[in-house]
C-alpha positions in Angstrom: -5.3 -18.7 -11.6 -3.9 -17.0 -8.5 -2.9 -19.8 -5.6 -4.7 -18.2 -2.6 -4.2 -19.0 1.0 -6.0 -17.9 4.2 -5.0 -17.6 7.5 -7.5 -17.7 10.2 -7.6 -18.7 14.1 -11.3 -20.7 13.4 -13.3 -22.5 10.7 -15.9 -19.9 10.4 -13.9 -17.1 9.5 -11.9 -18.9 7.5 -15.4 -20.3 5.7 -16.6 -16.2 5.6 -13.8 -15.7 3.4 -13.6 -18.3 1.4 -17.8 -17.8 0.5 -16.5 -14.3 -0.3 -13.9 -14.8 -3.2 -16.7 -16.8 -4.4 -18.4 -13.8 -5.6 -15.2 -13.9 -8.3 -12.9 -16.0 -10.7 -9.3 -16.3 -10.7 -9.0 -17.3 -7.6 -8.1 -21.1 -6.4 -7.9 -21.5 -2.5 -5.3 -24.0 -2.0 -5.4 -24.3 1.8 -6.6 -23.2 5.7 -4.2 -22.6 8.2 -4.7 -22.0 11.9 -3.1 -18.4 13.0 -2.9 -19.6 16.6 0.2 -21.7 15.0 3.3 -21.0 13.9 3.8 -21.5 10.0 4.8 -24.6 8.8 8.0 -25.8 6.2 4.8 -27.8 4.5 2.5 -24.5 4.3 5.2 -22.8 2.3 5.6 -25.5 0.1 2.5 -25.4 -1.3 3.7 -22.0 -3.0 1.1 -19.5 -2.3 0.5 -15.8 -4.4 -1.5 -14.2 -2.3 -2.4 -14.7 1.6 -5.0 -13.4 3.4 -4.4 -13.1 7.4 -7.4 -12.6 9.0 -7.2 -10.7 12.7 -9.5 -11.9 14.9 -9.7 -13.2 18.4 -5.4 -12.7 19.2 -3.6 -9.5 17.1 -0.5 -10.9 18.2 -0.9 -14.2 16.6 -2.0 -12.7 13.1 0.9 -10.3 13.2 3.4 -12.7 13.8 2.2 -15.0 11.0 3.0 -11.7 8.8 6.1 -11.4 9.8 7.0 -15.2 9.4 5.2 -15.2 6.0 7.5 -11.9 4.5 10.3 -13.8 5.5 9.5 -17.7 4.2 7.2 -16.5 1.1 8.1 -13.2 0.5 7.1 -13.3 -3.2 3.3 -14.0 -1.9 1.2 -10.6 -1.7 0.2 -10.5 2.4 -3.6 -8.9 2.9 -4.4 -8.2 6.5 -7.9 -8.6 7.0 -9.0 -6.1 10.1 -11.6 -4.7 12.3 -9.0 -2.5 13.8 -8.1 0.5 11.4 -6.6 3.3 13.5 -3.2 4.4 12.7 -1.5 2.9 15.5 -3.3 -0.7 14.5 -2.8 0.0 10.3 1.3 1.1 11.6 1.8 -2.6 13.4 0.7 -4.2 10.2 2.3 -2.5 7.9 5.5 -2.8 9.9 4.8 -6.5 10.7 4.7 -7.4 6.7 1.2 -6.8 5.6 0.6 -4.9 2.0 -2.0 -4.6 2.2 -5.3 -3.9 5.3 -8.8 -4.4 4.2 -11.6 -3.3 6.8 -13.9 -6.2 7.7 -16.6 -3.9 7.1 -16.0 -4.1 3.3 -19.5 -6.0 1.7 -18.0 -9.6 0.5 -18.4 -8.6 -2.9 -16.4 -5.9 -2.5 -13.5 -8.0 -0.5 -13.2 -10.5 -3.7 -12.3 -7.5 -5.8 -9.8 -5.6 -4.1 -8.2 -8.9 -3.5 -8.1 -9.7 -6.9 -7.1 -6.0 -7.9 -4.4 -6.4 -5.1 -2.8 -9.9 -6.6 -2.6 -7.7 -9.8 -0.8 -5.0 -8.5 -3.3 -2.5 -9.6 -4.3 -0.9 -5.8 -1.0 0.5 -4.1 -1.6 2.6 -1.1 0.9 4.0 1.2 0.4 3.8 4.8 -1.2 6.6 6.6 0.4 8.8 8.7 0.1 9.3 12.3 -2.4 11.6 13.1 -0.1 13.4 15.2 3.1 13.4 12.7 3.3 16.4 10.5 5.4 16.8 7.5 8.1 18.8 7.8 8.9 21.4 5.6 13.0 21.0 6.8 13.5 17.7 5.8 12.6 18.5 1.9 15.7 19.5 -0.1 13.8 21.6 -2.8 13.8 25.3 -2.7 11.1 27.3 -2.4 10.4 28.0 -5.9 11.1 24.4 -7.1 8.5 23.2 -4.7 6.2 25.8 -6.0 6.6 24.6 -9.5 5.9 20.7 -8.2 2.9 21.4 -6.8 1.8 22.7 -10.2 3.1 19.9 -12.2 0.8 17.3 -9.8 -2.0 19.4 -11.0 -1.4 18.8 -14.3 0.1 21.6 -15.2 2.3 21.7 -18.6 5.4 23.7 -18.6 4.0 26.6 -20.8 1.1 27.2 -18.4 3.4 26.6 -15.1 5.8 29.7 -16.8 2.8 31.8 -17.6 1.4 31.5 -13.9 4.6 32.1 -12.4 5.7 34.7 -14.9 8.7 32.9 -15.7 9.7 31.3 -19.1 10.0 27.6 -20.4 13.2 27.3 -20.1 13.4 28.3 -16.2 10.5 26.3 -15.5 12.7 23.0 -17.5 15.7 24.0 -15.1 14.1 24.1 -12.0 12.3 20.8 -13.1 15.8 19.5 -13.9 17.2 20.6 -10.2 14.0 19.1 -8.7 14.5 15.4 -10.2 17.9 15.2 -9.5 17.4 16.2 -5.8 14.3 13.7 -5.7 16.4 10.5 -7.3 13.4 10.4 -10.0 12.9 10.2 -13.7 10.1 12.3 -15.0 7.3 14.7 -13.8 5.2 11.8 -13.4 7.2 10.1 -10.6 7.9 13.3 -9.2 4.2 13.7 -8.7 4.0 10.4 -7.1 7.2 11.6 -4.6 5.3 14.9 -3.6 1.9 12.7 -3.0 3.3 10.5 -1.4 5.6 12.9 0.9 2.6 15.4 1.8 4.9 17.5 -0.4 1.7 19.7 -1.8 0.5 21.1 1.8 1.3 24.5 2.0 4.6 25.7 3.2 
């Protein structure tokens, strides 16, 4: 049973969410607290796994309640609860501890399950971009032709079909695999695909 706390600046949002995570189990709210205020020694104590911040009336306020909660409990998953999902808005909360936003539009049912799925680790999302940041092509330390192979391995691709789409054998297909993980810092093809998502790495040159 996860130990859930929520943050709110008034009673009825704080009620709104609680009737929400009614619509599922494993949850056992142990406490309110007003996020007008500035955490307590006491709130900590009572050892929270997951928090819910909810922004309402002062974005301030809820964003400085992240940040003191990623210091004093940073073991306890932070959910920023939001009406405000433009990248500017997602960047201050991500920066300010959150790990994760949900949009108050999401149907209550829907809010009790990626909560839950959040406490369990199983929904990781990396924070958008900018609108106006590009990737840039410089910055990657892969050649050409090792990026080209990349992009084929996060399709799916197996070595034999990457060597007989690039007209290349196996065995060049394993080195330039080789270079590529080394260069990255990663293991396998697998976290190599999650580098390349995550890095806008399979745009187009």
């Amino acid at each position: 049973m996860k130990r859930l706390m929520i943050i709110a600046d008034n009673s009825f949002a704080a009620q709104s969410i609680r009737l929400a995570l009614r619509q599922t189990s494993g949850f056992q709210v142990i406490g309110f607290l007003d996020g007008s205020a500035t955490l307590s020694p006491r709130a900590i104590e009572l050892e929270p796994d997951i928090v819910v911040i909810d922004d309402t009336q002062e974005p301030e306020h809820a964003l400085a309640r992240l940040q003191e909660l990623a210091e004093l409990r940073p073991e306890a998953k932070r959910v920023f609860l939001t009406m405000r999902m433009d990248d500017e808005s997602l960047e201050r909360a991500f920066e300010a501890g959150a790990e994760a936003v949900i949009s108050k539009t999401v149907h209550p049912v829907g809010l009790a399950t990626l909560v839950r799925e959040i406490s369990r680790d199983a929904v990781v999302h990396a924070p958008r971009r900018m609108a106006s940041a590009k990737p840039s092509r410089d910055l990657c330390p892969l050649t050409d032709r090792e990026l080209e192979i990349l992009r084929l391995v996060a399709q799916g691709y197996t070595n034999g079909r990457i060597a007989r789409e690039l007209w290349v054998t196996e065995q060049t297909v394993k080195f330039h695999l080789s270079n590529t993980y080394r260069k990255l810092g990663v293991a396998n093809r697998t976290e190599a695909s999650r580098y390349a998502h995550v890095n806008d790495l399979l745009l187009a040159a």
